[in-house]
N, C-alpha and C positions, 0 to 999 in steps of 0.2 A: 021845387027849385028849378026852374029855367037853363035851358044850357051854357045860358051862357052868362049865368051866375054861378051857375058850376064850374065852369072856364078861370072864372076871375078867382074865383075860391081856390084851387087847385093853386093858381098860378101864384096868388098870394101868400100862402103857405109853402111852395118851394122856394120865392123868392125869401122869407125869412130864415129858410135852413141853411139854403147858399148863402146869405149875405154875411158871417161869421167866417165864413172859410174864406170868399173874396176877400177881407177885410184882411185875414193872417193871409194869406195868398201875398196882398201889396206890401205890407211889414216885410216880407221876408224877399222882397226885390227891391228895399232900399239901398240905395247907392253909400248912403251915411249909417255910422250909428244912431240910428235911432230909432223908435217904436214910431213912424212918423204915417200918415195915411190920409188921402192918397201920398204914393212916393213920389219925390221931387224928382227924384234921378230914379231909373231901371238897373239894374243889376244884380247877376249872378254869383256876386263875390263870397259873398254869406252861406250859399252852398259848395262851393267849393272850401269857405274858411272851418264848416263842420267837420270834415272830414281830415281837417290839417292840426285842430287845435287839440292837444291830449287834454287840456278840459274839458271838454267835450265828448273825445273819444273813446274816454273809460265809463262814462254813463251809459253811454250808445251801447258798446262793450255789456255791460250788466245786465241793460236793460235785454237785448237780446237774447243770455246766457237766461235771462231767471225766467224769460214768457217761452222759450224753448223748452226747459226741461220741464218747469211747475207744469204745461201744456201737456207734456207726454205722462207726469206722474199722476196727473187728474183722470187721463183719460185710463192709465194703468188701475188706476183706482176703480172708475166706474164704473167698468168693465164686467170682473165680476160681480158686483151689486147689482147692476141691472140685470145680468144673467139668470140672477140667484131668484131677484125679483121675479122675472119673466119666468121662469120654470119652476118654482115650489108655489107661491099663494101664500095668500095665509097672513093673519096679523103679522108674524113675525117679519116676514116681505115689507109688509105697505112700512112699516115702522123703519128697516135699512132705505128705502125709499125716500121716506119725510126725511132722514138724517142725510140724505145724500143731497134733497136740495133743500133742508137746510138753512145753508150759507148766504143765499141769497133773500131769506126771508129776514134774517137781522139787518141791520144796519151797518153798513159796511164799519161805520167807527166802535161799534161793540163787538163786534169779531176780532179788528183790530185791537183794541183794549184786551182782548182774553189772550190774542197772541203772545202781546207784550209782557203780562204775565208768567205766561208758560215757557217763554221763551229767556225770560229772567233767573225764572226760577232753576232753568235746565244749565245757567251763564253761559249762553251759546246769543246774545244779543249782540245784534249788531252783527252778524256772519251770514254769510250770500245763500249759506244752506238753508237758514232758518227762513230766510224771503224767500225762497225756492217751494217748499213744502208750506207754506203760509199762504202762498196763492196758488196750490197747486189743490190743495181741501177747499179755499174759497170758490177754487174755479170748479168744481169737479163739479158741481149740479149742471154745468151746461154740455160735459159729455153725456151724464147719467139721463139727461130728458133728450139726446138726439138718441145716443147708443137703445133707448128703450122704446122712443118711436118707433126706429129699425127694427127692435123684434117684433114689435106688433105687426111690421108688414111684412115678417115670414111667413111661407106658406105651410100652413101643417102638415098639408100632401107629402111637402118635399122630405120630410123627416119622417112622416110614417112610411115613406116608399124605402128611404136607405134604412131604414131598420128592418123593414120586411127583406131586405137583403142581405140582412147579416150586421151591418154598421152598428160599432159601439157607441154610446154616449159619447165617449169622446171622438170616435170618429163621424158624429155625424155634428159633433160642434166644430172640427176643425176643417171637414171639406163642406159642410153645409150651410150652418148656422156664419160662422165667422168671415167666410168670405163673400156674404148679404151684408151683413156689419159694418164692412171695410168704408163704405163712403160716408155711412152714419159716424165713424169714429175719427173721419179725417176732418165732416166738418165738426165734431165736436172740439178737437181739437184747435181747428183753426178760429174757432167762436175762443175759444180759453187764451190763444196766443194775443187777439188781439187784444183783449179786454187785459191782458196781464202787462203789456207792453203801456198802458194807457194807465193803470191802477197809481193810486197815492198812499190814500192814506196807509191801506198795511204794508207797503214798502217802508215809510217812514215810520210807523208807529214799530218798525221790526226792529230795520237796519238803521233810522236816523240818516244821517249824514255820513254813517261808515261804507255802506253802500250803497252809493249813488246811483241810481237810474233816474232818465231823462226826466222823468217828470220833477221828481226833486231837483234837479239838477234845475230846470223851469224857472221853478217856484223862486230858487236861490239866486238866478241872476234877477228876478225881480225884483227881490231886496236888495241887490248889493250893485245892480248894472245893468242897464239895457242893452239889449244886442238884438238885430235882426234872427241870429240862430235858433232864436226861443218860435220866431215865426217859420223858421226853413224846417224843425222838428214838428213844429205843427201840420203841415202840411203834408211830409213825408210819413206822419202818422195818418193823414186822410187819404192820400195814396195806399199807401200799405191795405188798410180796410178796405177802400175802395175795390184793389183787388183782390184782394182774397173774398171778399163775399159777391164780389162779381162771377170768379170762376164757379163758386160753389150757387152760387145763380145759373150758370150756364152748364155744368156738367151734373151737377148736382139735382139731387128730388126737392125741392125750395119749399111746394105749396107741403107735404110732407114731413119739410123738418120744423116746418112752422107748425103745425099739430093738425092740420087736415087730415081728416079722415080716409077719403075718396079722391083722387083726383081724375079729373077728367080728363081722356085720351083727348 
């Protein structure tokens, strides 16, 4: 291939990814109600009307509350699993392992169908707890494969040295081991926030319509109303990703959390 088929190649395939978010980008600077593109008029009113309308506000509201905490109780989760993984071996390991990612090898609608079950069954449907803890197990595979890259690039030096010093187990997982961890767990968690703030179907297949986050929220003025705001969320959702996986591009070990082995100084 030629360079400058590679040129056009590249170039062709970024313009296809961008041309969906330009697209919601011009929705959400229509001047009118309407899903209209290109806009006939430019305007900011639509972001300013999100932030004013309590229909809107209480999804925003939720959606926030449930990719925050599910975020923190996934990463509280996979924690010590991968821990457990990383220091014993052993079939029993590989086996909390495959259960930790799991979630991401079904289909997100049969996960969701077994929530709705359990969650029936327990009559706690339809409550912010049960979307809380429902995406916070679906999400936990994407701490448990950063948090378990991160041990693989401790150094064993560093733990046979503080133990030839005296250091306990636990003291050499709390000044040693955990705080090597600390960036692997921040982006696990911020891979879990975004993808819970973006999530559908197990929010609806939980809570329904009792707890609305954005996306249902989406979904429902589709059926029922157009509004530029379904475009101003869109957006502020590509933002949002945009930087969080920018920082953890820029401060962060990238080629590493992606599963390289080796990176080059």
């Amino acid at each position: 291939m030629t360079r400058r088929l590679q040129v056009f190649y590249v170039a062709l395939i970024l313009a296809l990814l961008a041309a969906p978010i330009a697209v919601i980008l011009g929705v959400s600077l229509n001047a009118q109600q309407s899903l209209r593109f290109p806009p006939t008029e430019l305007s900011l009113r639509w972001y300013g009307a999100l932030f004013r309308d309590p229909d809107w506000l209480g999804p925003l509201r939720n959606s926030l509350v449930i990719a925050a905490t599910s975020s923190l109780l996934a990463v509280v989760v996979a924690l010590p699993l991968a821990l457990h993984v990383w220091a014993r071996g052993g079939w029993l390991s590989r086996v909390l392992y495959t259960l930790g990612v799991a979630p991401f090898m079904l289909p997100p609608v049969i996960s969701a169908l077994g929530y709705l079950v359990f969650w029936v069954t327990l009559g706690m449907y339809g409550q912010m707890g049960a979307t809380i803890v429902s995406h916070g197990v679906f999400l936990v595979t994407l701490p448990v494969v950063t948090i378990s890259l991160g041990l693989g690039a401790v150094d064993i030096a560093l733990i046979e040295a503080a133990r030839t010093m005296g250091a306990t187990r636990w003291q050499v997982l709390r000044t040693v081991v955990l705080p090597l961890l600390v960036p692997y767990m921040v982006s696990g968690y911020a891979f879990a926030f975004v993808l819970s703030l973006n999530e559908y179907i197990i929010a609806y297949m939980v809570a329904g319509f009792t707890v609305e986050t954005l996306p249902i929220k989406i979904f429902n003025s589709l059926r029922y109303g157009y509004t530029p705001i379904m475009g101003v969320v869109s957006v502020l959702f590509v933002v949002l990703a945009a930087l969080v996986f920018g920082l953890i591009g820029r401060f962060g070990n990238l080629p590493r959390l992606l599963g390289a082995d080796r990176v080059k100084e």
